[in-house]
C-alpha positions in Angstrom: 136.3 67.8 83.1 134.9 70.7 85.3 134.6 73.0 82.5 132.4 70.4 80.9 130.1 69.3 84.2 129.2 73.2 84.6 128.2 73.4 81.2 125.8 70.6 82.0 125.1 71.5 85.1 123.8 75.7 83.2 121.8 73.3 80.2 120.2 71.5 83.1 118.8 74.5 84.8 118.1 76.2 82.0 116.0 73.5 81.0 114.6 73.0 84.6 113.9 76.9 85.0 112.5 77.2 81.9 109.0 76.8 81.9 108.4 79.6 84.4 109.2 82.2 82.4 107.3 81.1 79.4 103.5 82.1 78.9 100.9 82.6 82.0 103.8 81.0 84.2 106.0 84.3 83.5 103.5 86.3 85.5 103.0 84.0 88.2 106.9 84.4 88.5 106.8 87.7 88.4 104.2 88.1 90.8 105.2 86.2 93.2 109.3 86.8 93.1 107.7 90.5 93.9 106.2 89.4 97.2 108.6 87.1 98.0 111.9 89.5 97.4 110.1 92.5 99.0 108.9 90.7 102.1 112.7 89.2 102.6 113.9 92.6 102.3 111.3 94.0 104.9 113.3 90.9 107.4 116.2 91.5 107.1 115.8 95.6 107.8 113.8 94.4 110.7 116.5 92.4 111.8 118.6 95.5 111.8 116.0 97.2 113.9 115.9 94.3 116.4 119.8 94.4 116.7 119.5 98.8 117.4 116.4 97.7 120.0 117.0 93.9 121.3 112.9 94.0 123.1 111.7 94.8 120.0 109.3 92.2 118.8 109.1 91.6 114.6 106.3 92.5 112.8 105.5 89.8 110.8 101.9 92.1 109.5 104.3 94.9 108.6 106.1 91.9 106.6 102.8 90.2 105.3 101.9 94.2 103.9 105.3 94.1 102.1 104.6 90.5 100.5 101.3 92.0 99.2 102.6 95.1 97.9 105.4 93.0 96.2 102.9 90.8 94.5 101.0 93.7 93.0 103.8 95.4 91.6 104.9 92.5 89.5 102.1 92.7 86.9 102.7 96.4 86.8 106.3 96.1 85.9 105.6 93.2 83.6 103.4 95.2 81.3 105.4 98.5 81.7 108.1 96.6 80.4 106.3 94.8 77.7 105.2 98.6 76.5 108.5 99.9 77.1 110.0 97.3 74.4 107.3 98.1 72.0 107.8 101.7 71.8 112.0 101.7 72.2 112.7 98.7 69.8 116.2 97.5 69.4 119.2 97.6 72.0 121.2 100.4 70.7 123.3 102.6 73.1 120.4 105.6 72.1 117.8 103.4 72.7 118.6 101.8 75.7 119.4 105.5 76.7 116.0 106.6 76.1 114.1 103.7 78.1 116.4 104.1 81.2 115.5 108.0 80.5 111.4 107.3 80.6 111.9 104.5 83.2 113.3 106.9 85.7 111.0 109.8 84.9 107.3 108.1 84.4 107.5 104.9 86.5 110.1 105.5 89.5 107.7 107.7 91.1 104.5 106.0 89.7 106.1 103.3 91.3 107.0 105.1 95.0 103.6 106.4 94.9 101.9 102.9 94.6 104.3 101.4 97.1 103.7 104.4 100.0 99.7 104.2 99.0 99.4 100.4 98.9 101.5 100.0 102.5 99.8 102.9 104.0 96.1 101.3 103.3 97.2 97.7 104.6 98.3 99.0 107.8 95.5 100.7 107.9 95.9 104.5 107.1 93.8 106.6 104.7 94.7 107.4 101.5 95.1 111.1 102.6 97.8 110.1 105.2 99.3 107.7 102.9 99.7 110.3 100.2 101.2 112.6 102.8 103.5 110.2 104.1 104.6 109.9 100.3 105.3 113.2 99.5 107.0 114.2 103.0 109.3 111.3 101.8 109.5 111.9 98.2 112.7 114.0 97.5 114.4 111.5 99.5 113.4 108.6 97.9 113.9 109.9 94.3 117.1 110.8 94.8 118.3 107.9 96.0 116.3 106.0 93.2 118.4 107.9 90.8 121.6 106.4 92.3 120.8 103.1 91.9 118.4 102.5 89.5 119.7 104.0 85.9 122.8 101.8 86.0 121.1 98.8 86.9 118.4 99.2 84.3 121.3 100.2 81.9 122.0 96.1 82.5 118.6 95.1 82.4 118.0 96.7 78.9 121.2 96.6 77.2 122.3 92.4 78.0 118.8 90.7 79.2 115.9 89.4 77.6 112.4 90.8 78.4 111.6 88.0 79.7 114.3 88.1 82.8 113.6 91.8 83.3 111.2 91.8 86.5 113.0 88.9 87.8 116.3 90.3 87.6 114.6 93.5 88.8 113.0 91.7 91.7 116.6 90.3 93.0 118.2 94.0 92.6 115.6 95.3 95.0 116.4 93.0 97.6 118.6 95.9 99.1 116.6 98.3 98.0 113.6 96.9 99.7 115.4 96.9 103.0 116.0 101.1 102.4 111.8 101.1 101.1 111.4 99.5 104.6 113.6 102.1 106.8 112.2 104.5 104.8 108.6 104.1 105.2 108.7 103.2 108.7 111.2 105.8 110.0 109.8 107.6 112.6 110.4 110.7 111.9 109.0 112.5 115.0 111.2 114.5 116.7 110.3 114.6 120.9 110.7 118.2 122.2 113.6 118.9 125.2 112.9 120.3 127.8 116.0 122.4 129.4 116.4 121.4 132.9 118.9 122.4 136.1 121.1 120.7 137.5 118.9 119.1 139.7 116.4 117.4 136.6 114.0 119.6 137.4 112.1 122.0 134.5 113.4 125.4 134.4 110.8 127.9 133.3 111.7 131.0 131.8 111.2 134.0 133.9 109.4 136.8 132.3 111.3 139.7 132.2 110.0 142.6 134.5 107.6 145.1 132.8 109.2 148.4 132.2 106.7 151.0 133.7 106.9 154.4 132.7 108.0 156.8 135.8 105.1 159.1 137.2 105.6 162.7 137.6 105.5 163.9 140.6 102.8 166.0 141.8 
């Protein structure tokens, strides 16, 4: 009886869920499960800053920037994905191999480029700082990219169809979005000490005494 009420219960949402991933609705879904995912991942690291700093207030711009980013990178990785099929046909071990390969090499940083750029200019930085920001932050970021994202798109091209691949993408970034949002808005300023006695107040180093040479005497 169960076995056959969760089969019905799948053919029911397939057939409800369908029509979003068929024609012009597939980018609408892709689009917005973008802003959507990436905004919920900017609260819940912001949640984790409020629990570090309880008078923090949240940034719900800092949040509305994330949504925005989000929903421009859905197109992107629809078509990237679209040309990524077309070129890599087929879902043998060596192919799937090879798109994981170019994935990780052409559009990981593509993609943390357009997501430090896009951020930076919504909260209101130049291009120049954004692109600074990006590479201070790059090494970081790519090597942590390369920890999660070449098994998960292992997944995404071996069992899925092209049609689920931004969406499933979108979900797997929920955790990732919450390290995108430490990442980019880690302060990363360091304040200078300042050495001090015992009392608190600023000790000053003394200069050491000139040597002077001794005079002759007359």
């Amino acid at each position: 009886m169960l076995p056959r009420m969760g089969k019905q219960f799948l053919v029911r949402m397939q057939f409800n869920w369908r029509p979003l991933f068929q024609g012009r609705t597939l980018l609408l879904t892709n689009t917005l499960s973008g802003g959507v995912l990436l905004a919920l991942g900017d609260i819940v690291q912001q949640s984790r800053e409020n629990l570090k700093k309880p008078g923090r207030v949240r940034d719900w711009r800092r949040t509305g920037c994330m949504f925005t980013v989000g929903c421009s990178l859905g197109p992107v990785l629809q078509y990237w994905y679209i040309w990524l099929d077309g070129v890599f046909v087929g879902k043998a071990l060596k192919t799937v191999c090879k798109k994981v390969l170019v994935d990780q090499v052409v559009a990981s940083p593509f993609l943390g480029m357009w997501y430090f750029l896009g951020m930076g200019l919504l909260e209101g930085h130049t291009l120049s700082e954004g692109w600074n920001d990006f590479t201070s932050k790059f090494w970081e970021f790519y090597k942590a990219d390369c920890c999660v994202w070449p098994p998960a798109q292992m997944i995404n091209f071996y069992f899925l169809s092209p049609k689920f691949r931004v969406v499933y993408m979108n979900f797997i970034t929920v955790g990732w979005d919450v390290y995108l949002s430490y990442l980019k808005h880690r302060d990363d300023g360091q304040p200078t000490e300042q050495l001090s006695d015992s009392s608190g107040a600023d000790v000053q180093q003394e200069a050491l005494p000139s040597t002077k040479p001794l005079e002759e005497e007359a």
